[in-house]
Every structure is written in C-alpha cells, then in structure tokens.
C-alpha positions as CSV (number, residue, x, y, z in Angstrom):
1,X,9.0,-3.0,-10.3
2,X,6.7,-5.7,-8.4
3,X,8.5,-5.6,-4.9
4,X,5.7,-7.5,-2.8
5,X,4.5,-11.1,-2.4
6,X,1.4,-12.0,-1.2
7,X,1.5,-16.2,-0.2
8,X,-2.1,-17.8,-0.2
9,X,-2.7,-20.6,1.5
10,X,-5.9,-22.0,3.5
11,X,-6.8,-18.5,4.2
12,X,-6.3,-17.0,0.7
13,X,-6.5,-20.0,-2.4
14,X,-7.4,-17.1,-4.5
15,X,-7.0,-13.7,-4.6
16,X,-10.5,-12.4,-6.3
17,X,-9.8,-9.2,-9.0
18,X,-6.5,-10.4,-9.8
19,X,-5.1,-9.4,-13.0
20,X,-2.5,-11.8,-13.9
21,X,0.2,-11.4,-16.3
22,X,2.5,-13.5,-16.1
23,X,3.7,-17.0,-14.5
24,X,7.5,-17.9,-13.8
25,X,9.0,-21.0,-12.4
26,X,12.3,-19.8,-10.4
27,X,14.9,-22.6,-10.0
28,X,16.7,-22.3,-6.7
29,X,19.4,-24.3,-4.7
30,X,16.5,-25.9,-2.7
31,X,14.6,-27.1,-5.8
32,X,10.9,-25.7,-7.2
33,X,9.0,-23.5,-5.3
34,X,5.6,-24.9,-4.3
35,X,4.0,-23.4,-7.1
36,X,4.9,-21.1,-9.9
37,X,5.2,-17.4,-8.8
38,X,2.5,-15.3,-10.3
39,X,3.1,-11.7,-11.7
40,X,-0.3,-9.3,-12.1
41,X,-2.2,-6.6,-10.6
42,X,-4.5,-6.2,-8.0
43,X,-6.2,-2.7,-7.3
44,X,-3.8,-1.7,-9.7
45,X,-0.8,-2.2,-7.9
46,X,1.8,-4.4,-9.2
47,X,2.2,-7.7,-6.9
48,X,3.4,-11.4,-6.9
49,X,1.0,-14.1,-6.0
50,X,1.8,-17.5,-4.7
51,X,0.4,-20.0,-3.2
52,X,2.0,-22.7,-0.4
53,X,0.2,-25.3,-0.9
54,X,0.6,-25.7,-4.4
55,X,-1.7,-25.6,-7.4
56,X,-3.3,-28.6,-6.4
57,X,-3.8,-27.5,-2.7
58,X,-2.0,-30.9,-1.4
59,X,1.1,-30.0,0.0
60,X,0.6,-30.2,3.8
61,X,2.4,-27.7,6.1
62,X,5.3,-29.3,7.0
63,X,5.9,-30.4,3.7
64,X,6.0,-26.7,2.1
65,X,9.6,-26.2,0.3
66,X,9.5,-22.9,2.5
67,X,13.7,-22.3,1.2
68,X,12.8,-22.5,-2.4
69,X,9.7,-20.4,-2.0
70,X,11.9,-17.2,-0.1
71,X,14.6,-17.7,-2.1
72,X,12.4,-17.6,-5.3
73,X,11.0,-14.3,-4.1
74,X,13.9,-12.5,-3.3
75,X,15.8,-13.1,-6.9
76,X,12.5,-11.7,-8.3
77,X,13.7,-8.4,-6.2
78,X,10.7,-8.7,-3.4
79,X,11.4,-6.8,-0.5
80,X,8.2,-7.4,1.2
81,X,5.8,-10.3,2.0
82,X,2.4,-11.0,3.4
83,X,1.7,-14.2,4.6
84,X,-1.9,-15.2,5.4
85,X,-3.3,-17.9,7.8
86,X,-6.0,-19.8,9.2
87,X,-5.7,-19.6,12.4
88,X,-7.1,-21.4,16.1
89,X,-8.1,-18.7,18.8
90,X,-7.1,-19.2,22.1
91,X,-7.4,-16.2,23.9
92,X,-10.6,-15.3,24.8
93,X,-11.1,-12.3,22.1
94,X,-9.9,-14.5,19.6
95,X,-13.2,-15.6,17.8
96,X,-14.6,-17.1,14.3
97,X,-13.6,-13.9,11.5
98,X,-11.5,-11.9,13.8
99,X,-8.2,-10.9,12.3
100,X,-5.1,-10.9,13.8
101,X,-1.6,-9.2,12.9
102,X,0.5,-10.9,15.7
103,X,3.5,-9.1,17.0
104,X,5.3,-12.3,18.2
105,X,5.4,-16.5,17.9
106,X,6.8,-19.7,19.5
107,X,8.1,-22.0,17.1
108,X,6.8,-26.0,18.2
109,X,7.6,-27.1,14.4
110,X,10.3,-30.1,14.4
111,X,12.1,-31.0,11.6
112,X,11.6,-28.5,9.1
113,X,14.6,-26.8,7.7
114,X,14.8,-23.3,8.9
115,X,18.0,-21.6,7.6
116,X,19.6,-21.1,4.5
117,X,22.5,-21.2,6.1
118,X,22.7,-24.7,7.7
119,X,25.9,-25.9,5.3
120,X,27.7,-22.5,5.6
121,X,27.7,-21.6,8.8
122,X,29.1,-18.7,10.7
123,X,29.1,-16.3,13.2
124,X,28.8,-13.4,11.3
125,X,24.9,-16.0,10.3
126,X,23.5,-14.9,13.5
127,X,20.2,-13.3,13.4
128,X,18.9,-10.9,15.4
129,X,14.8,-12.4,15.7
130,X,13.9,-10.4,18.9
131,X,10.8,-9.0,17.2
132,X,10.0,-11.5,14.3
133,X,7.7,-9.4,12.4
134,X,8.2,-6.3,10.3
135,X,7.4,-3.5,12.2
136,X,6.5,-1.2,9.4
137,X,4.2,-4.1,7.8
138,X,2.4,-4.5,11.5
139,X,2.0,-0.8,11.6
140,X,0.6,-0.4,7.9
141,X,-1.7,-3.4,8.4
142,X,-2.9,-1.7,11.6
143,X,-3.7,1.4,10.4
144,X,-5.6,0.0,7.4
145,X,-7.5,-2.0,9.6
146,X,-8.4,1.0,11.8
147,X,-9.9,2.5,8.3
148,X,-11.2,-0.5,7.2
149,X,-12.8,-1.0,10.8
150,X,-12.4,-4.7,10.7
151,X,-12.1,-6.2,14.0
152,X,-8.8,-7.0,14.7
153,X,-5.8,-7.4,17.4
154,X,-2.3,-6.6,16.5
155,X,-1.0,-7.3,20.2
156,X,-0.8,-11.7,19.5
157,X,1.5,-14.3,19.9
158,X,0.9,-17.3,16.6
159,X,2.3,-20.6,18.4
160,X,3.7,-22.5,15.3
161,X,2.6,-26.3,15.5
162,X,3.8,-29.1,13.2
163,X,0.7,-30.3,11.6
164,X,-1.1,-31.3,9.8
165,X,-3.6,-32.7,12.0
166,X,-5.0,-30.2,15.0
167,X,-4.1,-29.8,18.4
168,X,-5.2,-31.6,21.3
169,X,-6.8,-29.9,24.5
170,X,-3.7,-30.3,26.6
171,X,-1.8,-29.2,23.5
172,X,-3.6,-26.0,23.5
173,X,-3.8,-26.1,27.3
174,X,0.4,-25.7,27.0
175,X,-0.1,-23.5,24.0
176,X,-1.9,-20.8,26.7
177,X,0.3,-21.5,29.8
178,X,3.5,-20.4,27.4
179,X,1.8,-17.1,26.4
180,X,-0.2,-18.3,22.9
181,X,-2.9,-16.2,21.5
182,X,-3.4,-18.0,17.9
183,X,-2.2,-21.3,16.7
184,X,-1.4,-22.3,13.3
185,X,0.8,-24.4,11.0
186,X,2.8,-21.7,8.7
187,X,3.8,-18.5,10.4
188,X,7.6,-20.3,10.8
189,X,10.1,-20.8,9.2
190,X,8.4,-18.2,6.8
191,X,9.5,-15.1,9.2
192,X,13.1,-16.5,10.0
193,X,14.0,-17.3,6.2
194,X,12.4,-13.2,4.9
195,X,14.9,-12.3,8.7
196,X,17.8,-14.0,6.7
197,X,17.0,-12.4,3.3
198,X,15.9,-8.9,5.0
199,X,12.8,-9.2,3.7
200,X,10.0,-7.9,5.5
201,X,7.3,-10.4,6.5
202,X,3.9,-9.8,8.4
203,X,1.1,-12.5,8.8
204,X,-2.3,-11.7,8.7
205,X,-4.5,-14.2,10.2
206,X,-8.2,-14.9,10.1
207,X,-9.5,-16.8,13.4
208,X,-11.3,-20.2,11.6
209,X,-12.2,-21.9,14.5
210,X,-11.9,-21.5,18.5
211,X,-8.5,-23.6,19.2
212,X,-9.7,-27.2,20.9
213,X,-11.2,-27.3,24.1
214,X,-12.0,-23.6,23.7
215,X,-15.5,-23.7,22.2
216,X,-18.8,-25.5,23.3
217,X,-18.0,-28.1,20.2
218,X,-16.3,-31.4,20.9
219,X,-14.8,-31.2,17.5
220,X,-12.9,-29.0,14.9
221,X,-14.8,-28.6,12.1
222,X,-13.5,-28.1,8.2
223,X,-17.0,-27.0,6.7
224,X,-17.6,-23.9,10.0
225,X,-14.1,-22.6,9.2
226,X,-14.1,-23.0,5.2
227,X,-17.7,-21.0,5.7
228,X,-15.7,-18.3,8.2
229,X,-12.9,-18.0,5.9
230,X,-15.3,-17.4,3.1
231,X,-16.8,-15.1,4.7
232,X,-13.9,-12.8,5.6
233,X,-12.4,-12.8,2.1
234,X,-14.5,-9.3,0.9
235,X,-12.9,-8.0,4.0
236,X,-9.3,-9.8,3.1
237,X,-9.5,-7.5,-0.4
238,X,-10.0,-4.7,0.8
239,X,-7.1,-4.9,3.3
240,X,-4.8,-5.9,0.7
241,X,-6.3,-3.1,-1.9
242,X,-5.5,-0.4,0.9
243,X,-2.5,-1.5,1.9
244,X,-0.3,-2.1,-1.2
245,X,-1.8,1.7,-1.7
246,X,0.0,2.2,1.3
247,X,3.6,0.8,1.3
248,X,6.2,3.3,0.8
C-alpha cells in the first residue's frame, strides 16, 4: 500500500523515472485538490505524486487549495509527505544548489486558511507544533544526504512569506533579525494541516537564488534559478530513490 506523497512544485514539476499507474481525483469538503493525485513507482517503490501548482503550473502560492490537497492524501491512507521547495538563502552558507532540510519556520503568510478545524472548534483542536517537522523524516533525509554527499544543512529556519512576488531588502533584512535561514512561499500551512492529520511532513529545499540584498545582483533572476534547480534535479532523484528505500 502507497503510504507516501511526494508534492512538486517549483522545485520538482516532474519527477524523472516515474512509472505512473494510475490518476485519481479525490473529492473533499474543501473542493479539488490542485491537481489529480498520481499513483506509480519510482525506484520501485510505490509512491503518490502531486503537484501544487497544478497541471498547468498557474496556481500561485497563496492560491494552492492546501485543505483539499492534505485531506486528499490522507483518505488515500498517506502517512508521510515530502514537500519540496525553492527556496531564497539568507544565511551565509545558504548558496545557489545547496539543500536544506529545515528543522523550524516562521509563518508571515496572511489570509490563507490553515486549519481544518476553523468551523469545529475545540479545545481538545489544539496542536502541539513546537517542532513542526517530522523528526524521523529530518533524520532519514539526513542520513541519505550524508551517503549521497550532497551539500546540505538540516539545522534551518524556512520563513513562510505570502507571495507571489519576492521579498524586498528590508523584508529579508527582518527575515534575518527574527532568526530566518531560507525563505519561501509553501512550507505553511502544509506542515500545520499533515500536524492536524498526523501525517508526517519534511521539506526539502534547494537554495535558487541568494534571498534579496544578499548577492552582488540588484535583481532576482527566474532563468539563474530555473538553471540551479535544473541542475540539482539528478541529485533530487537520487535522494528520493534512497530514501523511500529507507522509510520504515
């Protein structure tokens, strides 16, 4: 039985080698998930595939149905997701085609519904998010890495902006002051809504780009980090073909 997800996005909109076999359309209290949920195999382990953005790539971050796509997953029986990312590098070691396996995040996202919970409410609904990843994902995904010897940090904190336009230097000036390492659009409410299901949930990001104001270039640019992300993807397989060897 298929118990893990992998959600593409701008860091994965395909996932090279796999073998699909089948393609359902879940219908859930929140409406359609972003795109139908794929069923194949990749390194010949069973896996779902599905992508945020949609099969045409034009839903923008804050505009993902992120309810319908967790709830989707979880009446499928998933007990485990991977969520990639492009990501902006603040700190210092975060540069162009480094990964990153953060351990913690600060939501900034405004406005984008967060709980399944929101019409029936109650104490008992409390969460404890202390540490918002899985700890048994990070730990896999480290050790793989280690293997793999990809250069990576698993010690980051992914600041969760709105989108979907970029940040501006004093944006990413406040990012670093509260104790950002990364920055991206996606990372939340993906981890509090697997939390609420007691699904287990790990981003892997891939640095695109310095975070503005951190690089020598006056400008983000979409070709460098579509040609970084492209780069990394041989690198993104084999992580993926490693660890879903490795899940218990």
């Amino acid at each position: 039985m298929t118990t893990i997800a992998i959600i593409g996005g701008s860091a994965l909109p395909r996932l090279e080698g796999f073998e699909e076999l089948s393609r359902q359309t879940v219908d859930t209290p929140y409406g359609p998930p972003s795109s139908p949920i794929v069923a194949g195999k990749f390194a010949d382990q069973e896996v779902y595939f599905l992508d945020r953005h949609g099969l045409e790539r034009c839903t923008a971050p804050h505009k993902i149905n992120y309810r319908a796509n967790f709830w989707a997953l979880e009446q499928l029986g998933v007990k485990n997701i991977l969520g990639t990312s492009i990501v902006g590098g603040i700190r210092s070691d975060m540069t162009p085609g480094h990964f990153v396996f953060p351990d913690q995040l600060i939501d900034y996202t405004v406005n984008r519904p967060s709980s399944f919970y929101e019409d029936e409410f109650g104490f008992h609904r409390h969460i404890d998010f202390t540490y918002p990843y899985c700890p048994v994902l990070h730990d896999i995904l480290v050790n793989c890495a280690q293997i793999l010897g990809l250069d990576f940090s698993d010690d980051a904190t992914y600041g969760v902006t709105q989108g979907p336009r970029f940040e501006t230097v004093a944006e990413v000036n406040r990012l670093e002051k509260d104790g950002c390492d990364v920055v991206g659009m996606t990372a939340m409410p993906e981890a509090v809504l697997a939390r609420e299901l007691d699904i287990g949930y790990a981003t892997i990001g891939i640095v695109g780009t310095k975070a503005a104001g951190r690089s020598d270039g006056l400008h983000v640019s979409i070709d460098e980090i579509t040609s970084v992300v492209e780069a990394s993807m041989e690198q993104m397989y084999r992580l993926f073909a490693l660890l879903l060897k490795q899940l218990p």
